[in-house]
VOMIRO-306063 format. One line per field, with one value per residue (C-alpha): x, y, z; residue number from 1. Coordinates in Angstrom, 3 decimals. Example, Ala and Ser with C-alpha at 12.3 -4.5 7.8 and 13.67 -1.06 7.14 Angstrom:
<recs>
px <- 12.300 13.670 .
py <- -4.500 -1.060 .
pz <- 7.800 7.140 .
k <- 1 2 .
</recs>
This chain:
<recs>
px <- 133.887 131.298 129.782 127.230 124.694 125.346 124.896 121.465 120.750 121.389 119.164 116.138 116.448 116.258 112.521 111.202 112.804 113.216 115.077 113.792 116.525 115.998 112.626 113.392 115.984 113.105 110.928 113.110 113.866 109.999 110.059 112.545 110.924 107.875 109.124 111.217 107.696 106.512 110.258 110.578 107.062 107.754 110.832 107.987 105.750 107.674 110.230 107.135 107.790 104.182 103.292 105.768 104.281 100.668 99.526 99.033 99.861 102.198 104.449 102.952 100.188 102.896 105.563 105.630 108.959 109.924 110.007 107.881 107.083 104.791 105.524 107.134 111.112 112.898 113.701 110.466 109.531 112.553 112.018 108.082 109.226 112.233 109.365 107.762 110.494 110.991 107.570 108.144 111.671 109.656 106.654 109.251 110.239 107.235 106.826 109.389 108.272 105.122 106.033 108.873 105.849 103.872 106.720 107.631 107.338 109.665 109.640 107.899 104.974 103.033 102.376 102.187 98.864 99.378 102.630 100.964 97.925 100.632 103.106 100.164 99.312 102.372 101.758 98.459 98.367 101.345 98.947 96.182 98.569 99.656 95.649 95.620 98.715 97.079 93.657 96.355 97.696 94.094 92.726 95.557 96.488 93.735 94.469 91.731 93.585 97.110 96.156 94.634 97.737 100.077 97.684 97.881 101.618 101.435 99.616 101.588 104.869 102.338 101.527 105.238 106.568 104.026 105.005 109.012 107.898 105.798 108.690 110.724 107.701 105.623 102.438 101.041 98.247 99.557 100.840 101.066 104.404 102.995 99.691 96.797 96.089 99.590 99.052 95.977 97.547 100.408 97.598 96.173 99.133 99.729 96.404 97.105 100.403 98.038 95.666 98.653 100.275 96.698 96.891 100.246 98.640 95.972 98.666 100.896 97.519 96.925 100.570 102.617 104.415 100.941 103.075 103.340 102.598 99.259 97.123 94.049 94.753 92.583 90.951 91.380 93.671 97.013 97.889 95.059 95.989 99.562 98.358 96.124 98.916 100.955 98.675 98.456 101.488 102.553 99.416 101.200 104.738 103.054 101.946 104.937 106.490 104.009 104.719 108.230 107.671 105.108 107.270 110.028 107.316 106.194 109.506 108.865 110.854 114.387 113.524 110.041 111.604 114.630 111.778 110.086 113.514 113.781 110.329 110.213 114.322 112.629 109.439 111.782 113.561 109.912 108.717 112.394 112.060 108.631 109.097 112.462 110.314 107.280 109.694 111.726 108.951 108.512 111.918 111.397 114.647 113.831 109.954 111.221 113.073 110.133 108.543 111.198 111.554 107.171 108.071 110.534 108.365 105.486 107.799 109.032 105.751 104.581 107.713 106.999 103.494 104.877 107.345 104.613 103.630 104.830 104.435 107.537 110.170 110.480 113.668 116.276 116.351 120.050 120.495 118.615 120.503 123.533 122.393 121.404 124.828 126.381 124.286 124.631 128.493 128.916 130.675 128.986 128.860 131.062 129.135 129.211 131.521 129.876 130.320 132.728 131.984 129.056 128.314 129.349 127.244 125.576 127.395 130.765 132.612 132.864 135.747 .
py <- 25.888 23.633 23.403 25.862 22.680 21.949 25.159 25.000 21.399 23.031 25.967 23.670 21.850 24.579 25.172 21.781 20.123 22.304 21.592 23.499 25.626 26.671 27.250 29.636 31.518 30.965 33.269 35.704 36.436 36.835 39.692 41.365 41.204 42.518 45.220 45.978 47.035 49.371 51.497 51.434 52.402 55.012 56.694 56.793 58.891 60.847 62.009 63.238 60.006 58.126 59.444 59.198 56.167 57.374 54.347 50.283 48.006 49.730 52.903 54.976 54.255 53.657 51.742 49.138 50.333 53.944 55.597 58.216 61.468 61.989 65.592 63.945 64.025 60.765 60.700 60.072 57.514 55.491 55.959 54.429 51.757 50.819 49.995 47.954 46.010 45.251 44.064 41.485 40.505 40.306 38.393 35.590 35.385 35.208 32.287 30.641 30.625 29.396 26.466 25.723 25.842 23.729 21.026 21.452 17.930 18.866 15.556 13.796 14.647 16.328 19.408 22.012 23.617 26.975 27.659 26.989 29.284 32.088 31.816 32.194 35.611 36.726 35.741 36.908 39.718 40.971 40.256 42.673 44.967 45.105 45.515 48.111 50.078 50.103 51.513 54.321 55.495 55.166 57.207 59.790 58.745 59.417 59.709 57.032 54.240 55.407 55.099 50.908 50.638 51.075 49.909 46.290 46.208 46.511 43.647 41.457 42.333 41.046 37.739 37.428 38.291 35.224 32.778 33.446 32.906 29.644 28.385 27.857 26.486 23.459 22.098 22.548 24.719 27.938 28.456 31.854 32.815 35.714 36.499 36.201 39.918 40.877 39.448 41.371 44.193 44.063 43.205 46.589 48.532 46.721 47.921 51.432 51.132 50.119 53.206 54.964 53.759 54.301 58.077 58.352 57.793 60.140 62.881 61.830 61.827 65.873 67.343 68.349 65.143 63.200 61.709 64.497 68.152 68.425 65.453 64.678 65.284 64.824 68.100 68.156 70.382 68.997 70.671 68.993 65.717 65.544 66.266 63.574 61.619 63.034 62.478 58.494 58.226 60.071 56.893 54.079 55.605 55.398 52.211 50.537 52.039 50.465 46.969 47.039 47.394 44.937 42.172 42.618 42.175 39.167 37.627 37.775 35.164 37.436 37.448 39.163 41.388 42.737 43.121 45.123 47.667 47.405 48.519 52.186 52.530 52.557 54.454 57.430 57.129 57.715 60.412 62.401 62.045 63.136 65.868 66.950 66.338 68.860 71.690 71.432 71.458 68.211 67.161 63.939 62.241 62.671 61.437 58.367 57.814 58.052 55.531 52.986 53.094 52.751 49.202 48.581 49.242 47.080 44.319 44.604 44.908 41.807 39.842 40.879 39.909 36.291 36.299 36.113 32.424 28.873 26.197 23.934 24.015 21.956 20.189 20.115 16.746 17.209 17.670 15.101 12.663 14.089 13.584 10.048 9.521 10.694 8.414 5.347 5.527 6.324 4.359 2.086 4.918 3.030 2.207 4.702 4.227 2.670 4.523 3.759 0.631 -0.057 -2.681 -2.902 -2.785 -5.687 -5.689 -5.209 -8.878 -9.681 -11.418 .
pz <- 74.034 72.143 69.212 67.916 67.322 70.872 71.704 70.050 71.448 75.373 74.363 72.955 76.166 78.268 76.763 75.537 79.162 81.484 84.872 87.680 87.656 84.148 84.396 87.431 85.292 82.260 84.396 85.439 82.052 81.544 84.560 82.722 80.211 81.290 83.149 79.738 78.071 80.696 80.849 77.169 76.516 78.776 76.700 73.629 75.824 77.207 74.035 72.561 70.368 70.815 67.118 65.746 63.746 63.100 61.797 63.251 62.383 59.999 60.946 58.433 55.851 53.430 54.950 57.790 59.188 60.411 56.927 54.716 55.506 58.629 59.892 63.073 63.433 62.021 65.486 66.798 64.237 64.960 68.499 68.326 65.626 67.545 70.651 68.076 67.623 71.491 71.832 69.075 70.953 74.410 73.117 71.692 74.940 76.152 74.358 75.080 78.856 78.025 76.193 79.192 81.418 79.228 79.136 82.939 84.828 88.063 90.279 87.926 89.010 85.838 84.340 86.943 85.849 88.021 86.222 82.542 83.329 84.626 81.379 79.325 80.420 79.145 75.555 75.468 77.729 75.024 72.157 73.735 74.572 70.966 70.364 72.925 71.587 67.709 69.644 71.192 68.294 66.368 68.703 68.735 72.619 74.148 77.506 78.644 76.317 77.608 81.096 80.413 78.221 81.281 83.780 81.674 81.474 85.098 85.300 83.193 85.417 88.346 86.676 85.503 89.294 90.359 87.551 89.227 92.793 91.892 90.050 93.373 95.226 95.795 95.188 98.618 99.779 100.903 104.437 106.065 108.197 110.045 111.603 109.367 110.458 108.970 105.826 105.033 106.322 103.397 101.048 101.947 101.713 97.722 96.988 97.634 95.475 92.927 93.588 93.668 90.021 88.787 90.207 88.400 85.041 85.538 86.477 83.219 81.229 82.731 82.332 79.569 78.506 77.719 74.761 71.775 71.220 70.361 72.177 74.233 77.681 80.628 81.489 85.443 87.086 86.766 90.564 91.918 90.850 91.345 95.044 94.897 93.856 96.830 99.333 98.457 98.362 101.584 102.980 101.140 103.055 106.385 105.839 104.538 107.779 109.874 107.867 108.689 112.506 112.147 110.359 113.310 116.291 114.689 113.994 110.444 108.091 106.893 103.558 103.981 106.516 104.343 101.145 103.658 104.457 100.871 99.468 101.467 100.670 96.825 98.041 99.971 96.578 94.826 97.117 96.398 92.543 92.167 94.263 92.023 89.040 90.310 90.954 88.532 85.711 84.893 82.764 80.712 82.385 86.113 85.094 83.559 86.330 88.563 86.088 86.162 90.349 90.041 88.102 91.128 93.817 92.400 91.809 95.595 96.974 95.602 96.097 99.539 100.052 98.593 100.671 104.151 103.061 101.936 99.713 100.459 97.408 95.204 94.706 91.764 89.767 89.290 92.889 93.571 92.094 93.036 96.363 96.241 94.723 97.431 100.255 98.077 97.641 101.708 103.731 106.170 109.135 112.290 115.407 117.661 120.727 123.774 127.280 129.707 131.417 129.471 127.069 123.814 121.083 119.572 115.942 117.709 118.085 122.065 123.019 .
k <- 1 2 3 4 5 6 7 8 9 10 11 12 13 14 15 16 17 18 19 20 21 22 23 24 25 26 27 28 29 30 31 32 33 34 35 36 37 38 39 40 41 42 43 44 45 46 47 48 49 50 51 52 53 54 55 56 57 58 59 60 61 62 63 64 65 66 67 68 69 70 71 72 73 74 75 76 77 78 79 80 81 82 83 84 85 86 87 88 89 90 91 92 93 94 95 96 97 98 99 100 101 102 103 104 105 106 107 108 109 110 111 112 113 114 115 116 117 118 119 120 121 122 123 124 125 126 127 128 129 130 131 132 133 134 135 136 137 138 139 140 141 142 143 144 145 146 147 148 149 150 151 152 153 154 155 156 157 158 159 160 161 162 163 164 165 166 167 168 169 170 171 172 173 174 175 176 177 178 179 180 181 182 183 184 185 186 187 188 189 190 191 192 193 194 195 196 197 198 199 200 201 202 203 204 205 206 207 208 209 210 211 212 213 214 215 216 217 218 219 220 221 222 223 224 225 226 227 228 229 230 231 232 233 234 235 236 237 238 239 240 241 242 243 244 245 246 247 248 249 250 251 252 253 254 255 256 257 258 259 260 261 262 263 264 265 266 267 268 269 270 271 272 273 274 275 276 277 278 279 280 281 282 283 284 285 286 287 288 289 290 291 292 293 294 295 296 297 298 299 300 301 302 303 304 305 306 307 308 309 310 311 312 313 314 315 316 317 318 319 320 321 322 323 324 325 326 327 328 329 330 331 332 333 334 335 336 337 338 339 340 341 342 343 344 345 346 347 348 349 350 351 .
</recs>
């Protein structure tokens, strides 16, 4: 076991020179991450919890952390201040991926400029949502500000998914693996999973677990809605059905293909739990659970839709020189053997 300066010294690396490698796990830890935010902000809404600290930046007008009286339950105000905290633990991570983006230099080729323009949305697109979540409570959750505050983390988990896929790739223009008429069928089918998410906050925004007791809701009818809601989704099903017949006529590459299996496996899974949820009156548990598989399916689809081009990889430094280690310290490779009754070669000694 080594030292904890060591320790520190690998750690510092990790950020201020990252290997490929690192910067691959570096992002991954920045989907997390982002996908953290949206499931946690999601256990404040729906325990009734998104008051619970009525005031930003502080909890309550008198105290920055979750104390004071406020007519809420401790419970709640822990609850909300606790989802304070994560955002500060999830923005320094946040940094740290920018600043490993900033100091990438795989191949020695320069700062990959793609990569530094992605980890920087996850900085600031934490920052506004901080902005975003002070205008939420402000405005006592209105349902308008809820709806942008989820539909942003959403697109932070996007950016974040892209930052982890560009990570393994190259710097060459995009290639696609299927038919060009493929591709912009799976872009179609993402954007109705975005319609789709979008719908979802709209029902939220309608039914009885808009965040607290007494709260601006939308005033639509919340059976009209969820059918709305329904109905795209029953579309997006049929399409992601279509997409995986698709992929296997063209021979798609494996990777896209099992994405493909996997995306409606999580959308059946969708459909089931928001059904249970209807029924059943809406319980807090089996709507977070619909949340969390929402963050699943978006990350899936777009994993997907990377999956249907190329950009080369790019290649490990370590392995590299491991590599050139190993061809430099080969043996001489022996000539091969001539065919019966033909001539030797020209390096072999005739006698």
């Amino acid at each position: 076991m080594g030292s904890v300066p060591g320790l520190l010294r690998r750690w510092a690396d990790t950020v201020l020179a990252p290997s490929p490698t690192s910067m691959r796990r570096l992002a991954l830890a920045g989907v997390v991450a982002s996908a953290a935010i949206v499931v946690t902000g999601a256990g404040v809404r729906l325990s009734e919890s998104g008051l619970g600290c009525p005031d930003w930046p502080r909890c309550t007008a008198t105290s920055i952390v979750a104390g004071g009286a406020t007519g809420d339950p401790l419970i709640h105000r822990w609850i909300e201040f606790g989802n304070r905290l994560v955002t500060v633990a999830i923005f320094v991570i946040a940094v740290a991926v920018f600043v490993a983006a900033w100091r990438y230099r795989p191949d020695g080729a320069g700062r990959r400029k793609d990569l530094v323009w992605l980890a920087s949305a996850q900085p600031a697109g934490i920052l506004a949502q901080a902005a975003l979540g002070g205008i939420v409570v402000l405005t006592k959750l209105d349902p308008v500000w809820v709806s942008v505050h989820f539909l942003l983390s959403m697109a932070l988990v996007a950016a974040a998914v892209a930052l982890r896929v560009r990570c393994t790739e190259g710097r060459g223009p995009a290639r696609l693996l299927v038919p060009r008429e493929v591709w912009l069928f799976a872009c179609g089918a993402v954007a109705v999973l975005g319609l789709m998410i979008a719908a979802g906050t709209v029902v939220t925004g309608t039914g009885p677990l808009a965040g607290a007791g007494d709260v601006p809701r939308f005033h639509l009818p919340l059976t009209g809605v969820t059918q709305l809601h329904a109905d795209i989704g029953w579309l997006l099903a049929g399409l992601v059905i279509a997409l995986v017949v698709v992929l296997r006529l063209v021979r798609a590459p494996r990777q896209a293909a099992r994405l493909s299996w996997l995306l409606l496996a999580l959308i059946g899974a969708q459909g089931a739990i928001g059904y249970a949820q209807y029924f059943s009156g809406l319980p807090a548990g089996l709507v977070w659970a619909h949340v969390t598989d929402a963050v699943l399916i978006w990350i899936t689809a777009l994993r997907l839709l990377f999956a249907l081009r190329d950009r080369g990889t790019v290649a490990d430094k370590d392995q590299t020189r491991g590599d050139a280690a190993g061809v430099a310290g080969a043996a001489p490779a022996a000539p091969a053997p001539s065919p019966a009754g033909g001539p030797l070669p020209a390096d072999v000694p005739q006698r």
